[in-house]
C-alpha positions in Angstrom: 165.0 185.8 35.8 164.2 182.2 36.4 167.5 181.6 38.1 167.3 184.8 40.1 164.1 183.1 41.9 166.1 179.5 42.5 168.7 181.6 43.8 166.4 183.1 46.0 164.5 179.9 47.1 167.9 178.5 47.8 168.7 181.5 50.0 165.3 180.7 51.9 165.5 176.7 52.5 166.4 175.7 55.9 167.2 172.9 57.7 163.7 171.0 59.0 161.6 173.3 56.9 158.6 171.5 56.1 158.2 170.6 52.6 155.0 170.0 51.0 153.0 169.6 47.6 150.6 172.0 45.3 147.8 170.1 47.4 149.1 171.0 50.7 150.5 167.5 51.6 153.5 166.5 53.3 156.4 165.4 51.1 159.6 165.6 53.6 161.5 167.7 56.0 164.5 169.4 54.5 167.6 168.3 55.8 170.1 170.9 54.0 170.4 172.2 50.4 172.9 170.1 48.5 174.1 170.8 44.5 171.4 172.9 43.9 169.0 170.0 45.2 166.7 170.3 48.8 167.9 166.9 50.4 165.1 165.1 52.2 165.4 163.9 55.7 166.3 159.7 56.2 163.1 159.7 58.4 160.9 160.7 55.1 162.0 158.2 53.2 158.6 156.7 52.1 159.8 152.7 51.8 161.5 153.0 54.9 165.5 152.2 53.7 167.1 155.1 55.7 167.8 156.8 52.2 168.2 160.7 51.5 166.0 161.8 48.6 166.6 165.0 46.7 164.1 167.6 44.7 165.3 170.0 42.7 165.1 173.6 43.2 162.7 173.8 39.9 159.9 172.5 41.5 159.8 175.0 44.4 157.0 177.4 43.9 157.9 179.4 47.1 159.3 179.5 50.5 157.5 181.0 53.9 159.0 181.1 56.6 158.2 177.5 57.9 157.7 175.1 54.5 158.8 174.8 51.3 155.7 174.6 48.9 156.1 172.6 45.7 154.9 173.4 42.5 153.4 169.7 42.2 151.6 167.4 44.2 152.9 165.1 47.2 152.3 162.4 45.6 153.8 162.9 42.3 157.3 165.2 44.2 157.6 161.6 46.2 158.0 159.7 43.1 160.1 162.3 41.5 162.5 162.2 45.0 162.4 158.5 44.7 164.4 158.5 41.4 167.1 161.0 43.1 168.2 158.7 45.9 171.1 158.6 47.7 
Protein backbone atom coordinates (compact mmCIF):
# COMPACT_ATOMS: atom_id res chain seq x y z
CA UNK A 1 0.00 0.00 0.00
CA UNK A 2 2.86 2.26 1.10
CA UNK A 3 4.46 2.04 -2.21
CA UNK A 4 1.27 2.52 -4.13
CA UNK A 5 1.13 6.14 -2.41
CA UNK A 6 5.15 6.98 -3.40
CA UNK A 7 4.08 5.84 -6.69
CA UNK A 8 1.53 8.15 -6.65
CA UNK A 9 3.43 11.13 -5.15
CA UNK A 10 5.97 10.50 -7.83
CA UNK A 11 3.32 10.69 -10.50
CA UNK A 12 2.25 14.15 -8.89
CA UNK A 13 5.85 15.98 -8.45
CA UNK A 14 6.59 18.51 -10.96
CA UNK A 15 9.19 20.55 -12.08
CA UNK A 16 9.23 24.06 -9.77
CA UNK A 17 6.64 22.67 -7.43
CA UNK A 18 7.06 24.29 -4.29
CA UNK A 19 8.28 22.13 -1.60
CA UNK A 20 7.65 22.76 1.96
CA UNK A 21 7.75 21.32 5.69
CA UNK A 22 4.92 19.93 8.28
CA UNK A 23 5.18 23.62 9.54
CA UNK A 24 4.40 25.24 6.33
CA UNK A 25 7.92 26.48 5.59
CA UNK A 26 9.84 26.61 2.45
CA UNK A 27 12.39 23.77 1.96
CA UNK A 28 13.18 24.01 -2.00
CA UNK A 29 11.70 24.07 -5.47
CA UNK A 30 11.66 20.78 -7.15
CA UNK A 31 13.81 20.56 -10.02
CA UNK A 32 12.74 16.89 -11.40
CA UNK A 33 12.24 13.52 -9.67
CA UNK A 34 15.46 11.52 -9.91
CA UNK A 35 15.99 7.61 -8.55
CA UNK A 36 12.99 7.71 -6.60
CA UNK A 37 14.39 11.08 -4.94
CA UNK A 38 12.64 14.88 -5.47
CA UNK A 39 16.01 16.79 -6.57
CA UNK A 40 16.15 20.31 -5.14
CA UNK A 41 16.80 23.33 -7.24
CA UNK A 42 20.91 24.76 -7.14
CA UNK A 43 19.18 28.16 -6.15
CA UNK A 44 17.85 26.36 -2.72
CA UNK A 45 20.84 25.18 -1.73
CA UNK A 46 20.95 26.67 1.83
CA UNK A 47 25.12 27.37 2.09
CA UNK A 48 25.10 28.73 -1.18
CA UNK A 49 27.64 26.04 -3.14
CA UNK A 50 25.39 25.71 -6.36
CA UNK A 51 24.65 22.01 -5.11
CA UNK A 52 21.49 19.81 -5.97
CA UNK A 53 19.99 18.30 -2.78
CA UNK A 54 17.72 15.32 -2.87
CA UNK A 55 14.65 14.13 -0.40
CA UNK A 56 13.28 11.03 -0.64
CA UNK A 57 9.86 10.14 -1.64
CA UNK A 58 9.22 8.84 2.08
CA UNK A 59 8.98 11.95 3.57
CA UNK A 60 6.20 13.33 1.16
CA UNK A 61 2.99 13.51 3.08
CA UNK A 62 1.07 14.74 -0.10
CA UNK A 63 1.04 16.60 -3.22
CA UNK A 64 -1.59 19.64 -4.37
CA UNK A 65 -1.46 20.90 -7.19
CA UNK A 66 1.29 23.66 -6.47
CA UNK A 67 3.77 22.15 -3.45
CA UNK A 68 4.94 19.20 -2.25
CA UNK A 69 4.17 19.01 1.60
CA UNK A 70 6.61 17.12 3.77
CA UNK A 71 5.93 14.95 6.43
CA UNK A 72 8.62 16.90 8.70
CA UNK A 73 9.67 20.20 9.30
CA UNK A 74 11.76 22.69 7.08
CA UNK A 75 14.20 22.88 9.18
CA UNK A 76 14.85 19.31 9.91
CA UNK A 77 14.02 18.12 5.67
CA UNK A 78 17.05 20.86 5.02
CA UNK A 79 19.37 18.97 7.09
CA UNK A 80 18.21 15.65 5.86
CA UNK A 81 18.71 17.16 1.95
CA UNK A 82 22.02 18.37 3.14
CA UNK A 83 23.37 14.76 3.63
CA UNK A 84 22.04 13.76 0.06
CA UNK A 85 24.09 16.21 -2.04
CA UNK A 86 25.17 16.10 -5.27
Amino acid sequence: MKERALSDFQNKITEHMTVVGSDGLHVGTVDHMEDGRIKLTRADDPDGGGHHHFIALGHVASVDAERVHLNLPAQQARGIAMQDKE
